[in-house]
ROKEDREN-354056 format. One line per 10 residues: number of its first residue (from 1); their letters; for each residue x, y, z of N, C-alpha, C. Coordinates in Angstrom, 2 decimals, always signed. Example, Ala and Ser with C-alpha at 12.3 -4.5 7.8 and 13.67 -1.06 7.14 Angstrom:
<atoms>
1	as	+13.19 -5.69 +7.80 +12.30 -4.50 +7.80 +13.20 -3.30 +7.80; +12.85 -2.25 +7.08 +13.67 -1.06 +7.14 +12.90 +0.03 +7.87
</atoms>
This chain:
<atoms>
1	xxxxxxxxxx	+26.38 -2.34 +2.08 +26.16 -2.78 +3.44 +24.74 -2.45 +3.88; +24.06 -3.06 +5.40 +23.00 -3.08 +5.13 +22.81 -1.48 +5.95; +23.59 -1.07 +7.15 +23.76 -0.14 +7.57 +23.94 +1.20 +6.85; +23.86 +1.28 +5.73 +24.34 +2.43 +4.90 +23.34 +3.67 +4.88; +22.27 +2.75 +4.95 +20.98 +3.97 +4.98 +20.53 +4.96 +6.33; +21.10 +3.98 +6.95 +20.89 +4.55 +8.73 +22.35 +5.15 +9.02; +23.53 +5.08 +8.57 +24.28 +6.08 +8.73 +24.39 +7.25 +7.70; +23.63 +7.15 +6.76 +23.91 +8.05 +6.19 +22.30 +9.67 +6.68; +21.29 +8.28 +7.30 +20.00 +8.99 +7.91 +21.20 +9.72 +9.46; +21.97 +9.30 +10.12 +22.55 +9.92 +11.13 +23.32 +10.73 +10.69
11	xxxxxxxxxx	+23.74 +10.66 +9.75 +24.93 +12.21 +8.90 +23.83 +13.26 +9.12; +22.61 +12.91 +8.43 +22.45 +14.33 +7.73 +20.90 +14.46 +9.08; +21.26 +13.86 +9.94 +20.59 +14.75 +11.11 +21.55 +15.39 +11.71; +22.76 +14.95 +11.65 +23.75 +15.83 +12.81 +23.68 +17.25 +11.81; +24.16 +16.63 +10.45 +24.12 +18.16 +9.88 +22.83 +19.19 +10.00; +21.88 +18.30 +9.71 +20.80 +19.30 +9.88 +20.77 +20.08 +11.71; +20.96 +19.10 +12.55 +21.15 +19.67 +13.52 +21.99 +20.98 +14.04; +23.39 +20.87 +13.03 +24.16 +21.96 +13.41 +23.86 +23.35 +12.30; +22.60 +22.71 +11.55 +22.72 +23.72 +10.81 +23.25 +24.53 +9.40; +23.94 +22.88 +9.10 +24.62 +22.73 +8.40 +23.90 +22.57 +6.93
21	xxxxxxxxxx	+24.47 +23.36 +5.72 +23.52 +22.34 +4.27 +23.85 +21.01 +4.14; +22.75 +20.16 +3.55 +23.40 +18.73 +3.56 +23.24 +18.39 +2.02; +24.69 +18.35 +1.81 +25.06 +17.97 +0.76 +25.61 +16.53 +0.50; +25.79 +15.14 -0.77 +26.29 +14.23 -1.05 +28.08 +14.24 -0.13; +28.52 +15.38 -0.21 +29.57 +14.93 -0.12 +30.21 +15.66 +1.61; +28.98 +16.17 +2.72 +29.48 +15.90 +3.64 +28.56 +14.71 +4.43; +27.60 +14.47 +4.28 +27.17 +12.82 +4.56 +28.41 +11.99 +3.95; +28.82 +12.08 +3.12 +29.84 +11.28 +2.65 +31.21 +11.16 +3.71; +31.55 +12.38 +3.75 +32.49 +12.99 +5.12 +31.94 +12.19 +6.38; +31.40 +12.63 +7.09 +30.96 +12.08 +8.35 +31.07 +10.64 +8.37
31	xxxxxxxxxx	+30.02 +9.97 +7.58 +30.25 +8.49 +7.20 +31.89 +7.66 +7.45; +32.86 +8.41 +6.68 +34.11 +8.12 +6.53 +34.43 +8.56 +8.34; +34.58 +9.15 +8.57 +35.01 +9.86 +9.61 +34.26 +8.70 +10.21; +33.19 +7.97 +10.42 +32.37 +7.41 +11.58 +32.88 +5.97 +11.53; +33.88 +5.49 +10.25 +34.90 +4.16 +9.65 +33.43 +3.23 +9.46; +32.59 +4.27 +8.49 +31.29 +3.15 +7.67 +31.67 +3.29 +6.19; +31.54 +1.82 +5.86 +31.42 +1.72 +4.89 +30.11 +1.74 +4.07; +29.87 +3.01 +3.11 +28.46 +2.70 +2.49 +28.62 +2.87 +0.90; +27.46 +2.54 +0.04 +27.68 +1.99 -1.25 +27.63 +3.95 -1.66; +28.06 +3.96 -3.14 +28.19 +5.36 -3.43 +26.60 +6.49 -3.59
41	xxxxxxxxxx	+25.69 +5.19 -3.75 +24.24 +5.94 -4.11 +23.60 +6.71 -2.93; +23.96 +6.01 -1.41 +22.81 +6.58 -0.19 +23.12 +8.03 -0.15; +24.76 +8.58 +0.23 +25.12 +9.76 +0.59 +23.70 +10.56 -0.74; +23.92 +10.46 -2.08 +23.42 +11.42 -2.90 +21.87 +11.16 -2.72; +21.54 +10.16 -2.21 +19.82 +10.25 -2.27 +19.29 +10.71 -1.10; +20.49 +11.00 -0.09 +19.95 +11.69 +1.28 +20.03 +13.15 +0.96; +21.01 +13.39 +0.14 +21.51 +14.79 -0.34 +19.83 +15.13 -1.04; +19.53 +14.63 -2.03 +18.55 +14.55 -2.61 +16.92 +15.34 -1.97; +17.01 +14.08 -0.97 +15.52 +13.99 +0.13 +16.13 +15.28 +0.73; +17.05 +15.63 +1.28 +16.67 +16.89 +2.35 +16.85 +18.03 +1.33
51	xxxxxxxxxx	+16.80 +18.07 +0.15 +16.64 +19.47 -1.08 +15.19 +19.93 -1.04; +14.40 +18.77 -1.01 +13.14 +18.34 -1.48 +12.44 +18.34 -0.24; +12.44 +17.73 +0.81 +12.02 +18.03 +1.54 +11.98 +18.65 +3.28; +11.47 +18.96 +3.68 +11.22 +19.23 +4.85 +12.01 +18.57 +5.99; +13.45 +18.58 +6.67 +13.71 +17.64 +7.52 +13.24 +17.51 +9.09; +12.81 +18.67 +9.59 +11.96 +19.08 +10.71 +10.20 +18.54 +10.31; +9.92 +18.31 +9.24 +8.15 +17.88 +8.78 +8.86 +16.18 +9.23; +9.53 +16.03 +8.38 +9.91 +14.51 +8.48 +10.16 +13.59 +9.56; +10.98 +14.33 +10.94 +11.37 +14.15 +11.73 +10.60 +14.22 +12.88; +9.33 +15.32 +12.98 +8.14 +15.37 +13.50 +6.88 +14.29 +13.17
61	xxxxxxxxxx	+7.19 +14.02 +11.89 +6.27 +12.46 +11.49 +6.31 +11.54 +11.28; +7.48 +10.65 +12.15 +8.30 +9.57 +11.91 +7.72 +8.90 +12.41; +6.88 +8.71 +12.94 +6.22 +7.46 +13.40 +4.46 +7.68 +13.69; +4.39 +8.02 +12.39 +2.59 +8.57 +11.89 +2.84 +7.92 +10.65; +3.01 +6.89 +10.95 +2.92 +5.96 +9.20 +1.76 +6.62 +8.53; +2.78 +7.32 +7.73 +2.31 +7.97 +6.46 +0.96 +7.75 +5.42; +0.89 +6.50 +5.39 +0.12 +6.20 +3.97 -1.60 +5.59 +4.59; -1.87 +6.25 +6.02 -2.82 +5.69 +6.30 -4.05 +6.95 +5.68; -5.00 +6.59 +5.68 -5.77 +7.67 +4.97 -6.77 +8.44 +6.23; -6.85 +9.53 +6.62 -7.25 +10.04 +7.40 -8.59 +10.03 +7.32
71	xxxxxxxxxx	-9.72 +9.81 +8.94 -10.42 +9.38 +8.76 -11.69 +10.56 +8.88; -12.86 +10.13 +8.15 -13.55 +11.09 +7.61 -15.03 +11.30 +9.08; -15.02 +12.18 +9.39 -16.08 +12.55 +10.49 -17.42 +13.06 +9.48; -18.71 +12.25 +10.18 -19.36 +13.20 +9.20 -20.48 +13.87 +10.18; -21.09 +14.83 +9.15 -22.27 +15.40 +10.45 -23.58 +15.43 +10.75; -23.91 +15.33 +11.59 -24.77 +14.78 +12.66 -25.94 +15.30 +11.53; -26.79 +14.50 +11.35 -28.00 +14.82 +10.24 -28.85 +15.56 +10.68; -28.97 +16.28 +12.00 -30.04 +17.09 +12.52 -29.21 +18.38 +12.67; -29.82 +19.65 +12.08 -29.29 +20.83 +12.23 -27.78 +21.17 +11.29; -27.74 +21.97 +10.59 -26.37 +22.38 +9.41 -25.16 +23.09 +10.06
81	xxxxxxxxxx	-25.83 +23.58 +11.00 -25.50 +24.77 +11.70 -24.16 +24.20 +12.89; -24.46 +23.04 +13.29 -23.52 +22.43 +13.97 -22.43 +21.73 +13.48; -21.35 +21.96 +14.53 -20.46 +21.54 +14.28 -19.95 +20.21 +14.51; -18.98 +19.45 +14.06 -18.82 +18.37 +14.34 -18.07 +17.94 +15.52; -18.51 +16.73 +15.92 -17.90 +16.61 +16.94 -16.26 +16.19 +17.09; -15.48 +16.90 +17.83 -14.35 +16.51 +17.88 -13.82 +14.52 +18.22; -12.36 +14.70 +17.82 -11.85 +13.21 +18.09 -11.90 +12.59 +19.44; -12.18 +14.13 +20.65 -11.45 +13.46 +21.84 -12.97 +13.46 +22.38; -13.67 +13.99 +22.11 -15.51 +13.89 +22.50 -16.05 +12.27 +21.57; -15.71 +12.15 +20.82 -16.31 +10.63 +20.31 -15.79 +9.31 +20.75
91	xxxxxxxxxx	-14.40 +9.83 +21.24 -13.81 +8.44 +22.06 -14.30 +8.00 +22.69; -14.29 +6.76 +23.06 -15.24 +6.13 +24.33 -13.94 +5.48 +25.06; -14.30 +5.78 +26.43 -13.48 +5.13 +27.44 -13.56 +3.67 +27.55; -12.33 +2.92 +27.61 -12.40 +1.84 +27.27 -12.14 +0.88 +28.72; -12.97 -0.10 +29.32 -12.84 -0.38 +30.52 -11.78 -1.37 +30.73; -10.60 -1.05 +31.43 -10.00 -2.12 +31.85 -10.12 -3.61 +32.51; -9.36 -4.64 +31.71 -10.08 -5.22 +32.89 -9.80 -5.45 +33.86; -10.16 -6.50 +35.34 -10.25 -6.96 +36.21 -8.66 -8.01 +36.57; -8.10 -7.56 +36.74 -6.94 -8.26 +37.44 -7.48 -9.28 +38.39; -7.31 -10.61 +37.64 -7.73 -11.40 +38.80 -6.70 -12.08 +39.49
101	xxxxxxxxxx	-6.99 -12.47 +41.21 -5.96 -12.39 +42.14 -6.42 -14.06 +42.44; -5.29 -14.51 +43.11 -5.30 -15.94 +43.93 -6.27 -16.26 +44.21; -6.98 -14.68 +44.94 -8.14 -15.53 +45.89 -9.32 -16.19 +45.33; -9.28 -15.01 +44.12 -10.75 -15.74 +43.36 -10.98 -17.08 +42.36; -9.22 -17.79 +42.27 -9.18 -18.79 +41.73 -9.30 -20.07 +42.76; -9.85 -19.43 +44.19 -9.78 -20.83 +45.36 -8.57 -21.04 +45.97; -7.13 -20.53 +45.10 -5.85 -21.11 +45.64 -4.98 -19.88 +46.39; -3.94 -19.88 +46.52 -3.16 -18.84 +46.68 -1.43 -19.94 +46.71; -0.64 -18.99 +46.27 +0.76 -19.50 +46.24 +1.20 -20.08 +47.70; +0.79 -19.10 +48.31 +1.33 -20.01 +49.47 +0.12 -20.64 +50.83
111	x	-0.24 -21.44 +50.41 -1.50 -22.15 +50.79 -0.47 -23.59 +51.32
</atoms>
């Protein structure tokens, strides 16, 4: 089913939530208990991923698409001694624009 991966991703947050180890066969539990049907492989490859990794790293970087390559600052060619400038000092404020209203098109709705 196509749902199998996302209930078996909601098993093993509740477990991780309560604290629980997450093993193949209580994602498997819950699942049943939740009347999903999923194929026999997801429960063990979720079992798998939370052995291996981090479910609090994972869950904190869920939506920092991963595979972008972080970007490289370099430094200022005058003086060694300085430091670089931070991300929120190089931003430039970006100007909104101009909401334009009835009046400046000549018309208005209720004319």
């Amino acid at each position: 089913m196509a749902c199998g991966n996302i209930a078996c991703t909601y098993a093993a947050l509740i477990l991780h939530d309560d604290g629980i180890p997450i093993t193949a066969e209580k994602i498997s539990t819950l699942v049943k208990s939740a009347n999903v049907t999923v194929e026999a492989y997801w429960p063990s490859l979720f079992a798998k991923l939370a052995e291996k990794r981090n479910l609090d790293d994972l869950i904190l970087n869920a939506g920092s698409g991963g595979c972008a390559a972080p970007a490289a600052v370099s430094a200022p060619a005058g003086g060694a001694g300085s430091a670089a400038p931070t991300a929120a000092a190089v931003e430039e404020k970006k100007e909104e624009p101009k909401e334009e209203s009835d009046d400046d098109m000549g018309f208005s709705l209720f004319d």
